[in-house]
C-alpha positions in Angstrom: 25.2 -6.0 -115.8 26.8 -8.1 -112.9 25.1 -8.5 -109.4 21.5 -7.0 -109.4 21.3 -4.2 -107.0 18.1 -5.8 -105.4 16.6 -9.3 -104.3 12.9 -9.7 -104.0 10.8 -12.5 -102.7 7.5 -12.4 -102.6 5.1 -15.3 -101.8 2.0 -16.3 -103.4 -1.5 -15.0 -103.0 -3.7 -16.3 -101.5 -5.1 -20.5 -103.0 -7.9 -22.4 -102.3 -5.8 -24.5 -100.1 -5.4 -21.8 -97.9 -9.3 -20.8 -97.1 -10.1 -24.8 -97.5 -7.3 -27.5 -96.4 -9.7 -30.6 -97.1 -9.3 -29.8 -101.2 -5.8 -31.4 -100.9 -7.5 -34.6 -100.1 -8.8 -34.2 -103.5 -7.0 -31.8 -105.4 -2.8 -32.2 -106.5 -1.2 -29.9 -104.2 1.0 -28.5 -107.6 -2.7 -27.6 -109.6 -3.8 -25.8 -106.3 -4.8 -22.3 -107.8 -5.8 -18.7 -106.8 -9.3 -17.6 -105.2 -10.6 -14.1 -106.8 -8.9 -12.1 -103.4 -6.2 -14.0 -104.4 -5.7 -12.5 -107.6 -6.7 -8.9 -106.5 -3.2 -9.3 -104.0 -1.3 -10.5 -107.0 -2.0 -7.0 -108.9 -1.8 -5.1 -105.5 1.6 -6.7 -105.7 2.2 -5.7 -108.8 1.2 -2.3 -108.5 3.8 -2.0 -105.6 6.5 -3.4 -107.5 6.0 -1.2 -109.3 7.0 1.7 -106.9 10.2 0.5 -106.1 11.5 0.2 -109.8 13.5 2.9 -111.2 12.6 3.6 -115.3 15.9 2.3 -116.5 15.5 -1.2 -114.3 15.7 -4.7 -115.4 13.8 -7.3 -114.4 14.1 -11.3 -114.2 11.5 -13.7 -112.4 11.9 -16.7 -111.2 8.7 -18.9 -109.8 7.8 -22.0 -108.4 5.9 -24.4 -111.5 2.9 -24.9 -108.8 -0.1 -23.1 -110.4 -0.7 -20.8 -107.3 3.0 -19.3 -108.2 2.6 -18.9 -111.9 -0.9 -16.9 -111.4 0.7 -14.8 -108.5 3.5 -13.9 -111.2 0.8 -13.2 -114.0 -1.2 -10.7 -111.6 2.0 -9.3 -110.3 3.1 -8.6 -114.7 -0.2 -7.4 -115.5 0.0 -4.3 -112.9 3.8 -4.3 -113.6 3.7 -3.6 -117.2 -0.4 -2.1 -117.4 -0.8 1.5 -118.9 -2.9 2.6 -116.2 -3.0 5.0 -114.6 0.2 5.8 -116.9 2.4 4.2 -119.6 4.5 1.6 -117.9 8.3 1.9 -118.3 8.6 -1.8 -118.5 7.5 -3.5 -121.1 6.2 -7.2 -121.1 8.8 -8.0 -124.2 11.7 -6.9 -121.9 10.8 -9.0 -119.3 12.3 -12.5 -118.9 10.2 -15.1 -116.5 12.1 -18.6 -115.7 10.0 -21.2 -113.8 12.3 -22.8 -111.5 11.6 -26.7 -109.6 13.9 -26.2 -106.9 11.5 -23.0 -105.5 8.6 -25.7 -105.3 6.7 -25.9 -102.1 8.0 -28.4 -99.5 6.3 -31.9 -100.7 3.7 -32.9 -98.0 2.7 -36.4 -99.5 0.4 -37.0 -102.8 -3.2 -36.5 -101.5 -3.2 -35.2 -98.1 -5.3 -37.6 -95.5 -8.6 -36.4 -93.6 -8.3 -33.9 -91.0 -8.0 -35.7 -87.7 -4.5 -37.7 -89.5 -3.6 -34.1 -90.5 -3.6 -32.9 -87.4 -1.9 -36.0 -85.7 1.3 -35.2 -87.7 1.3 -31.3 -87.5 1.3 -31.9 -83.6 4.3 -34.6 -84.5 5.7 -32.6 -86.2 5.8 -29.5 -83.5 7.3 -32.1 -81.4 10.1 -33.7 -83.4 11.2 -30.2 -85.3 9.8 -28.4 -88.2 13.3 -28.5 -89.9 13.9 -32.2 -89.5 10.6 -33.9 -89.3 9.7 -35.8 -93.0 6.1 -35.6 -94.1 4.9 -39.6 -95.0 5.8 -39.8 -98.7 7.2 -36.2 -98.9 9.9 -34.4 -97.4 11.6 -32.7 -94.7 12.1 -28.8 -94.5 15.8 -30.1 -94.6 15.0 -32.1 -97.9 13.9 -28.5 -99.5 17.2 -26.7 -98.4 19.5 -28.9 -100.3 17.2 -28.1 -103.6 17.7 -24.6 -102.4 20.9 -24.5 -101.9 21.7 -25.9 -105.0 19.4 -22.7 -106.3 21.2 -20.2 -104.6 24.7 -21.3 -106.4 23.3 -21.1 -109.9 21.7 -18.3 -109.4 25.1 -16.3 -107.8 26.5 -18.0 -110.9 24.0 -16.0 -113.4 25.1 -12.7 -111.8 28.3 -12.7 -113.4 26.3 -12.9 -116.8 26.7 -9.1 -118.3 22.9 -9.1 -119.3 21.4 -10.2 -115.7 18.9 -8.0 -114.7 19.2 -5.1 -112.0 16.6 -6.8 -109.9 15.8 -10.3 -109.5 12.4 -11.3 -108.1 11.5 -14.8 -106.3 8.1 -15.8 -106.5 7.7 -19.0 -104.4 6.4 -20.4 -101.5 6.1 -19.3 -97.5 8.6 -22.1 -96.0 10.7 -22.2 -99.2 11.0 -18.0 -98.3 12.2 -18.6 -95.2 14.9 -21.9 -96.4 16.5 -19.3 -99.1 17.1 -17.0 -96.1 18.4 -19.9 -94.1 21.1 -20.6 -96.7 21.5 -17.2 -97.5 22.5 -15.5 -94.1 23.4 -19.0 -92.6 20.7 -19.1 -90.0 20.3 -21.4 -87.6 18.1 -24.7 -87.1 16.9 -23.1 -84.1 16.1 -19.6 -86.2 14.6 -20.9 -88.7 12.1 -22.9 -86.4 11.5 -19.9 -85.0 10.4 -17.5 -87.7 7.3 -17.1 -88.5 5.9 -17.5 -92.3 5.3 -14.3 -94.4 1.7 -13.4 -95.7 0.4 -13.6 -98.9 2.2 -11.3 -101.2 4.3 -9.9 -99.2 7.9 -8.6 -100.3 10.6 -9.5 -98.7 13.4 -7.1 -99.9 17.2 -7.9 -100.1 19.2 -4.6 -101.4 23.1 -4.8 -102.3 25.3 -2.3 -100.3 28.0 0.1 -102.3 30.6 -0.2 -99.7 31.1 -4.4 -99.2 28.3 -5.4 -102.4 27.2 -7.7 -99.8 23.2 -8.4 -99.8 21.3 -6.7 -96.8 17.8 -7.3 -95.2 15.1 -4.6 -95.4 12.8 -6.6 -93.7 12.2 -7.4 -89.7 11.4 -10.8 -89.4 8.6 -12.0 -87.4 9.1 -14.8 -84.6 7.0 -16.9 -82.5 8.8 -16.0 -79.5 7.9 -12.3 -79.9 4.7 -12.8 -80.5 4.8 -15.3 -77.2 6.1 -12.4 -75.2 3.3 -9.7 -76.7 0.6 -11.8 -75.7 2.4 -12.3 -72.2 2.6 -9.0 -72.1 -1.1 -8.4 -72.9 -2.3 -10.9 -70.8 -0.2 -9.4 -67.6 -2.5 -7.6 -65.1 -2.2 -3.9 -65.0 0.1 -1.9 -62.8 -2.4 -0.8 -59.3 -3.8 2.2 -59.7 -2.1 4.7 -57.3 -4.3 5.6 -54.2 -5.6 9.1 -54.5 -4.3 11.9 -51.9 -7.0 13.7 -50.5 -6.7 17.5 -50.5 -6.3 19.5 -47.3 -5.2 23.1 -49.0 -2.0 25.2 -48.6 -0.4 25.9 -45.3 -1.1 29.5 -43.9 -1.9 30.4 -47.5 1.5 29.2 -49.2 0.8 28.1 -52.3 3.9 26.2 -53.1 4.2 24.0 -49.6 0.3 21.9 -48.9 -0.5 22.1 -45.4 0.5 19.4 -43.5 -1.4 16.7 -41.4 -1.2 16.0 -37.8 0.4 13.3 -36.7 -0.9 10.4 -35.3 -0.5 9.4 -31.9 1.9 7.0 -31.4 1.7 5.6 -27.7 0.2 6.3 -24.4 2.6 9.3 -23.6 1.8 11.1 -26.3 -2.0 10.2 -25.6 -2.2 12.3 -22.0 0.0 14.8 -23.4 -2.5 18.0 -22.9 -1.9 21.3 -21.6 -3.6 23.1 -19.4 -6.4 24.0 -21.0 -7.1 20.5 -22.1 -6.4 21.0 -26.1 -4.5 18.4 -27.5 -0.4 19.4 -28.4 2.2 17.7 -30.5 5.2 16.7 -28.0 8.6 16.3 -30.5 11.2 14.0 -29.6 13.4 16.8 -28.1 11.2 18.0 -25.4 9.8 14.1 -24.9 11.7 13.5 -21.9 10.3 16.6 -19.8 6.4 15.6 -20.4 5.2 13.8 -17.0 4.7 10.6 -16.5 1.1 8.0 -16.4 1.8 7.6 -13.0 2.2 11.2 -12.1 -0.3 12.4 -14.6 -3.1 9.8 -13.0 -2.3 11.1 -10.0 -2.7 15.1 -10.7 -5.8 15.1 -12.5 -9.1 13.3 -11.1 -10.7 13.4 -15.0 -7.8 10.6 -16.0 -8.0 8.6 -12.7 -11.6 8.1 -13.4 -10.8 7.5 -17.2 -7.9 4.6 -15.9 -10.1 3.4 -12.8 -10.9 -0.2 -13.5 -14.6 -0.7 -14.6 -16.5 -3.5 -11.9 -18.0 -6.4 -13.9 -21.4 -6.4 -13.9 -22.7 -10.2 -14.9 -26.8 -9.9 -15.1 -29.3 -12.5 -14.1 -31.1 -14.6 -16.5 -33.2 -12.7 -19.0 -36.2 -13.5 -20.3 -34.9 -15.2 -23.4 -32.9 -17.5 -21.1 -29.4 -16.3 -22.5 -27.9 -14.2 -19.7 -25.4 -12.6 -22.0 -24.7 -10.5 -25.1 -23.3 -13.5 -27.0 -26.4 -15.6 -26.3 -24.5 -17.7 -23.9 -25.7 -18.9 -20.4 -25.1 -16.8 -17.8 -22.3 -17.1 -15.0 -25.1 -15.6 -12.2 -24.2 -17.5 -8.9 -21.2 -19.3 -10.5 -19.2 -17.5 -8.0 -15.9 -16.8 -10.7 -14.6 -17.6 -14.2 -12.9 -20.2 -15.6 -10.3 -17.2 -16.6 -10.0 -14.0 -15.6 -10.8 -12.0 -12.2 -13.5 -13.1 -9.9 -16.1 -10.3 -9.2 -19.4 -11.4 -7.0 -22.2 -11.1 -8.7 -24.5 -7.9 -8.9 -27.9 -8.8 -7.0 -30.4 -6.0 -8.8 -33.6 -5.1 -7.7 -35.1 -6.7 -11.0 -33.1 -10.4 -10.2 -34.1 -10.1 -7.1 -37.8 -9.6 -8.4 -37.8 -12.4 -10.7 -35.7 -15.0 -7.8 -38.7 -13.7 -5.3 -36.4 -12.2 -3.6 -37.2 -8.2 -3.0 -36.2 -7.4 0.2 -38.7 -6.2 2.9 -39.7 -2.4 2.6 -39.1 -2.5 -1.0 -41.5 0.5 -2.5 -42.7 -2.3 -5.4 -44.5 -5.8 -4.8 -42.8 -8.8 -5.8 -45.4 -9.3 -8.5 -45.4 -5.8 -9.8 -41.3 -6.2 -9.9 -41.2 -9.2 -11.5 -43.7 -8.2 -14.3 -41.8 -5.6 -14.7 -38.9 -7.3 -15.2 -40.3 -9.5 -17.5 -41.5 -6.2 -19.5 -45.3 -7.0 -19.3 -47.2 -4.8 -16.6 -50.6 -6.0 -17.9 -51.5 -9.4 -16.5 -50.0 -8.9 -13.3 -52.2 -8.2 -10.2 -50.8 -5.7 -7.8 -51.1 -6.9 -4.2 -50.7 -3.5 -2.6 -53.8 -2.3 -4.7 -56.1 -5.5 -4.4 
């Protein structure tokens, strides 16, 4: 038959190891074996194997002696070969299973130690490198791709056997998945670090091309730096939300050009610019030289001289709460000027005058009467003039 036409790996389902790590503490990781979802993905598998078969294919298996493998290859044959829903072109007989050392699992020690020691040396490990790093008492990813690629030259050996089969199925382990493809398409350390492990049952497909019979990948391998990036990506805050414009309507009834806004004043010019009739006109930067001048505009029209007058200071007297000013802060009454600024005497009002006892002669209100009043209480306060 020659070189099969198609390469499939496909890892095992899912063990006991994988929903409880602590049973390698206890258990042989080699007698590790399926849980019941476990076997329902081997048959899924199977079932889906089955679908890319042609009738007239031949098959040859090769699997890792670790229990987990052998049942992952016993679910996949029972769906392969079942007659149900129909007859199954691929009868068990014809079907030649090898188990294989070499596709073992990478050797992580005897019995694994307690969880806290596990976790020291994964996080050693993420340091050092998964590809170099040795497990105590086991081996190194490197370790498992000399096995491997001692694997892959026997097996390119078989194809030139005339009664290899048209497709050759792998069923092994995550990492020893991803060493075969290491030493197949020459990847990397850096690569293989990388990638990311397949899931349970899942088929990684290699199909031979017609024009160079070379081997290619159907498969888009997963890697931890993409899946960095997609959660960067998630994590980054949304682009802002572009401010609303606020209708205003067509101009002179043209639907296709919206009506423009005036524009905003820009200086003081442009702030006096009024016509005659005192409505307020848009002055374009060709005509801006000709519009008059502050000076000359203060002095035509009284209205802006009294708008651009200077506004007197007034500074009141102490008030009744003692604070003299807005702010709350004592008042400058009699201080005679500022510490900065203009100096402006200060405004002597009937009511400070009133409450200093200071109401001039001939005022129409007594003292007393002024100065309750200033003090906003006209009750308790005797008026002289009607005693």
């Amino acid at each position: 038959m020659g070189k099969p036409r198609m390469i499939i790996l496909i890892r095992h389902a899912q063990s006991e190891g994988n929903k409880n790590r602590e049973i390698h503490q206890t258990t042989p990781d080699h007698r590790v074996k399926l849980t019941p979802e476990g076997w329902k993905q081997a048959e899924a598998a199977g079932l889906k194997l089955r679908s890319l078969l042609r009738p007239d294919d031949t098959l040859h298996f090769f699997t890792s002696p670790y229990r987990r493998t052998r049942e992952t290859t016993e679910g996949i044959l029972n769906a392969l070969t079942a007659s149900n829903p129909a007859p199954s072109p691929f009868p068990r007989h014809t079907i030649k299973v090898y188990e294989e050392p070499r596709l073992r699992e990478q050797d992580f020690g005897n019995f694994q130690p307690g969880s806290q020691e596990m976790a020291r040396m994964w996080g050693e490990r993420a340091e050092y490198g998964h590809f170099f790093y040795r497990i105590p008492n086991g081996e190194s990813a490197a370790d498992a791709y000399d096995r491997v690629s001692g694997f892959n030259d026997t097996l390119w050996r078989s194809f030139g056997d005339d009664d290899f089969a048209s497709v050759c199925v792998l069923v092994t382990h995550g990492l020893m998945t991803r060493v075969f493809l290491m030493k197949w398409y020459h990847f990397s350390v850096e690569y293989f670090e990388d990638l990311r492990n397949i899931d349970h049952c899942e088929f990684v497909v290699m199909k031979r091309s017609k024009e160079n019979q070379k081997y290619i990948l159907q498969n888009e391998l997963r890697t931890w730096s993409e899946l960095k990036k997609e959660r960067a990506e998630i994590m980054e805050p949304e682009s802002p939300i572009p401010v609303r414009k606020r209708w205003i309507g067509y101009q002179d009834g043209n639907e296709k050009e919206p009506r423009r806004r005036p524009t905003r004043r820009q200086n003081t010019r442009e702030m006096f610019a009024d016509d005659a009739d005192g409505y307020e006109t848009q002055t374009s930067s060709s005509n801006r030289s000709s519009t008059l001048s502050s000076s000359e505009m203060y002095q035509r029209d009284p209205a802006i001289r009294q708008k651009q007058s200077p506004k007197r200071l007034t500074i009141a007297e102490v008030g009744r709460d003692g604070g003299g000013s807005l702010s709350g802060a004592p008042s400058r009454c009699g201080s005679g000027a500022s510490s900065d600024g203009p100096s402006f005497p200060p405004v002597r009002t009937s009511m400070a005058m009133a409450l200093h006892g200071e109401l001039p002669e001939g005022h129409s209100t007594s003292p007393h009467r002024a100065r309750a009043d200033a003090l906003g209480d006209q009750s308790d306060v005797d008026d002289e003039s009607t005693a």
